[in-house]
C-alpha positions in Angstrom: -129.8 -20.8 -41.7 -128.7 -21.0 -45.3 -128.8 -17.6 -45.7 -126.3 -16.9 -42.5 -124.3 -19.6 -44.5 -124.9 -17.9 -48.1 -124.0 -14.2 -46.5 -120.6 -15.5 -44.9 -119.3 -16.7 -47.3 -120.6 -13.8 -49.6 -119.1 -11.5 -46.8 -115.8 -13.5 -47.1 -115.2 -12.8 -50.8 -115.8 -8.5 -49.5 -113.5 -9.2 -47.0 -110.4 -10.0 -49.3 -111.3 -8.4 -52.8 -107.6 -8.3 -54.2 -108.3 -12.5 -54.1 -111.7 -11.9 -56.0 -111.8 -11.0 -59.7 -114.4 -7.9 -60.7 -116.7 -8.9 -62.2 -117.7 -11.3 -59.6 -116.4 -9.3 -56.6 -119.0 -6.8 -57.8 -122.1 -9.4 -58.5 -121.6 -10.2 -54.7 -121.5 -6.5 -53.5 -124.7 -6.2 -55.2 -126.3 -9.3 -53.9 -125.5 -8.5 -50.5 -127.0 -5.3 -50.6 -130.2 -6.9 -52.2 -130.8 -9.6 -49.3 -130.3 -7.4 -46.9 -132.4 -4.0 -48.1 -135.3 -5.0 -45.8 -134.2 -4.7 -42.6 -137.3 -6.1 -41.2 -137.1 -9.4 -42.7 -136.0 -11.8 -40.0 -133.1 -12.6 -41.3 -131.4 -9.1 -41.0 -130.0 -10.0 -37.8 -127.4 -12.1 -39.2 -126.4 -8.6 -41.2 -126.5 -7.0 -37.6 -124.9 -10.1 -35.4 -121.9 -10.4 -38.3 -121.2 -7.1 -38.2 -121.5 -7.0 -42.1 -121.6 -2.9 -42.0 -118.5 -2.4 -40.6 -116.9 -4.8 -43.1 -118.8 -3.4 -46.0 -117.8 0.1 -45.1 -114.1 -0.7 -44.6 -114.3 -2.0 -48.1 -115.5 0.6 -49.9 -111.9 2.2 -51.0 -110.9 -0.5 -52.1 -114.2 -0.9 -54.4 -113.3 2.7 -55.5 -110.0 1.7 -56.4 -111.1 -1.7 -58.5 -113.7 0.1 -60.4 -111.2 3.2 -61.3 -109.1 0.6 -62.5 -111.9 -0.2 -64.8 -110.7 0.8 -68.5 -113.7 3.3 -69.1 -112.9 2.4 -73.5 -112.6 -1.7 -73.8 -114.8 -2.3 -70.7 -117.6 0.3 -70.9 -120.3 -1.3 -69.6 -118.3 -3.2 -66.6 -117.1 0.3 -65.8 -120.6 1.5 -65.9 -121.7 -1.8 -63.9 -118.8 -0.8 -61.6 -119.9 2.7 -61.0 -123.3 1.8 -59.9 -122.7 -0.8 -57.6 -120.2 2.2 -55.5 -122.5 4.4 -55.3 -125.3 1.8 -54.4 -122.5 0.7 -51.7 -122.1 3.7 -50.6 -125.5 4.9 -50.2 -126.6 1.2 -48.6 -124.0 2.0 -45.8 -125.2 5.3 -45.3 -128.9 3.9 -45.5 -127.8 1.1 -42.7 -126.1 3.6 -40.4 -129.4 6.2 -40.4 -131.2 3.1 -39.1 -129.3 2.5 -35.9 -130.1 -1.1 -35.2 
């Protein structure tokens, strides 16, 4: 129960990431990704009921965008921090679709 509650809201702050500032918007891109790695864990079907793939994948653009945006000289390592959570996005969704749940 608290983690359909926790993952909403989480989902939420994906869901409208110009309203989210980037440090933060990244921390939950990477949280969500972390609880729901195991899709055997019995809470996975709230990832699956929610439809949190779809709105993960219709995201990632816009995640592109943010950490392009990213001034590579004054914020190095929230650049770098940036970089790796796309391309952990991206190959979570990849990852989730290959399952077919």
């Amino acid at each position: 129960m608290f983690v359909q509650i926790i993952s909403q809201f989480l989902i939420s702050l994906v869901s409208a990431p110009s309203t989210v500032p980037t440090e933060p918007l990244l921390q939950t891109l990477s949280a969500l990704i972390d609880i729901y790695s195991d899709e055997t864990l019995p809470y996975d079907v709230n990832f699956r009921q929610g439809g949190y793939l779809n709105v993960l994948a219709s995201c990632v653009e816009n995640v592109r965008k943010l950490v392009r945006g990213i001034d590579r000289k004054r914020e190095r390592d929230l650049r770098r921090r940036g970089e790796e959570v796309r391309d952990n996005l991206v190959a979570f969704i990849e990852y989730r679709r290959g399952l077919s749940l």
